[in-house]
N, C-alpha and C positions, 0 to 999 in steps of 0.2 A: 734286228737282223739275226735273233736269232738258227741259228744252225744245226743240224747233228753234231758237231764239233762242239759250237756251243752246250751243251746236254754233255758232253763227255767231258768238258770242263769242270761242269759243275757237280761232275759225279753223278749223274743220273743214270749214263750207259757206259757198262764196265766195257776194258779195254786191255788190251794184251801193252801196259807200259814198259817202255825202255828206257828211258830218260825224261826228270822233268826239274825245273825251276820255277823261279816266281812267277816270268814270262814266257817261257814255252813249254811244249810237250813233244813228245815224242813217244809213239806207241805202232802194232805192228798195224797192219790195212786187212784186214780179215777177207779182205779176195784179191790178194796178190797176184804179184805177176809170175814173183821166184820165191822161195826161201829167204825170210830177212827182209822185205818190202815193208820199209817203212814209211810214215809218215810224222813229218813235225810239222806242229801250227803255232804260230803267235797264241797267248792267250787272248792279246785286245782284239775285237771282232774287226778283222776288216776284210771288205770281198776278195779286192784286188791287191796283188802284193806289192806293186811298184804306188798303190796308194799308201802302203805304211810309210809314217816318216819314219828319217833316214837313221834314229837311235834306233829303233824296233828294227830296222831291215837290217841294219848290220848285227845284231845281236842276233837275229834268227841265224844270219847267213855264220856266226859263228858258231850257233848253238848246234845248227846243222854239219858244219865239220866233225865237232866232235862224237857226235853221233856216228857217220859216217867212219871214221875212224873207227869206232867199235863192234861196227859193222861189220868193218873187213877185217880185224881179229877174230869175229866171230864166225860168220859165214864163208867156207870156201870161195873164192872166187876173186875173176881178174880183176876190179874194179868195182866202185857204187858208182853209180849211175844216178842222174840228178836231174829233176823234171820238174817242170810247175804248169800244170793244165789249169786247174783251177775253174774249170766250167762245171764239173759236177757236185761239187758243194762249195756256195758260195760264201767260203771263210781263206782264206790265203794260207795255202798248206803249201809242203814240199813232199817231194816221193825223191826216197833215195832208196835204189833197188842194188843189192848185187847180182852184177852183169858178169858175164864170161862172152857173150856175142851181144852183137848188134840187137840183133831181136829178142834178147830178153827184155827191152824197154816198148815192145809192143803194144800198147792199150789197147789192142783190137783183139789181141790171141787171146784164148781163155783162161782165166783168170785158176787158179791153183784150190784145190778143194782143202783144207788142212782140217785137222780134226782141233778141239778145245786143249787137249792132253800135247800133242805138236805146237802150237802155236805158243802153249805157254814154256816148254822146253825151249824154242827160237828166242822167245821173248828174254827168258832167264839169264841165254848165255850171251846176247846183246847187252844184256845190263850190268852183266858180269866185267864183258870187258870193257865196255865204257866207263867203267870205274876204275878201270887197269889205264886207260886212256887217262883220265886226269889226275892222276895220282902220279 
């Protein structure tokens, strides 16, 4: 079942990282929706997310808080926002975006141009506080 996900595991396709451990990652989505759009996946390939057992799904859903939390240390904004489409690559990811409205979680609107040099200053200061986060 290889994936693009799978390839950015294994190091193949570099990645703007935030957070990572034995079993997940977290890195930014390089055609966001806002500033800070991120994504974490399981490392174990699975498509669908309610197919992970139930160790792996609670361990993402915490890995994902903590991410989140450093998200909104880092990026201005009312909230992250928490999404699982999961039809465009078929690996079981999350998208936690920060939100300030509704329709900052639009998959339809167009997606944010950033440059290599932005994405990796976003990237820095997510990882920065997520370290402030578990510490």
């Amino acid at each position: 079942m290889a994936t693009i996900f799978s390839k950015i595991i294994s190091g193949e396709i570099p990645i703007y990282q935030v957070a990572e451990n034995i079993d997940y990652l977290a890195f930014l989505d390089i055609n966001p929706l806002t500033r800070g759009h991120v994504l974490v996946i399981p490392k174990k390939e699975v498509d669908y997310i309610f197919d992970l057992d139930t160790e792996t799904y609670v361990g993402l859903m915490n890995f994902v808080k903590i991410v989140a939390e450093g998200i909104k240390l880092a990026i201005p904004c009312t909230k992250v926002g928490i999404a699982v489409v999961g039809l465009e690559v078929r690996h079981a990811h999350v998208h936690l975006i920060p939100i300030n409205h509704v329709d900052d979680m639009n998959f339809s609107k167009e997606k944010l141009n950033l440059t290599n040099e932005e994405l990796t200053k976003i990237a820095d200061k997510i990882k920065h506080s997520i370290t402030q986060v578990v510490s």
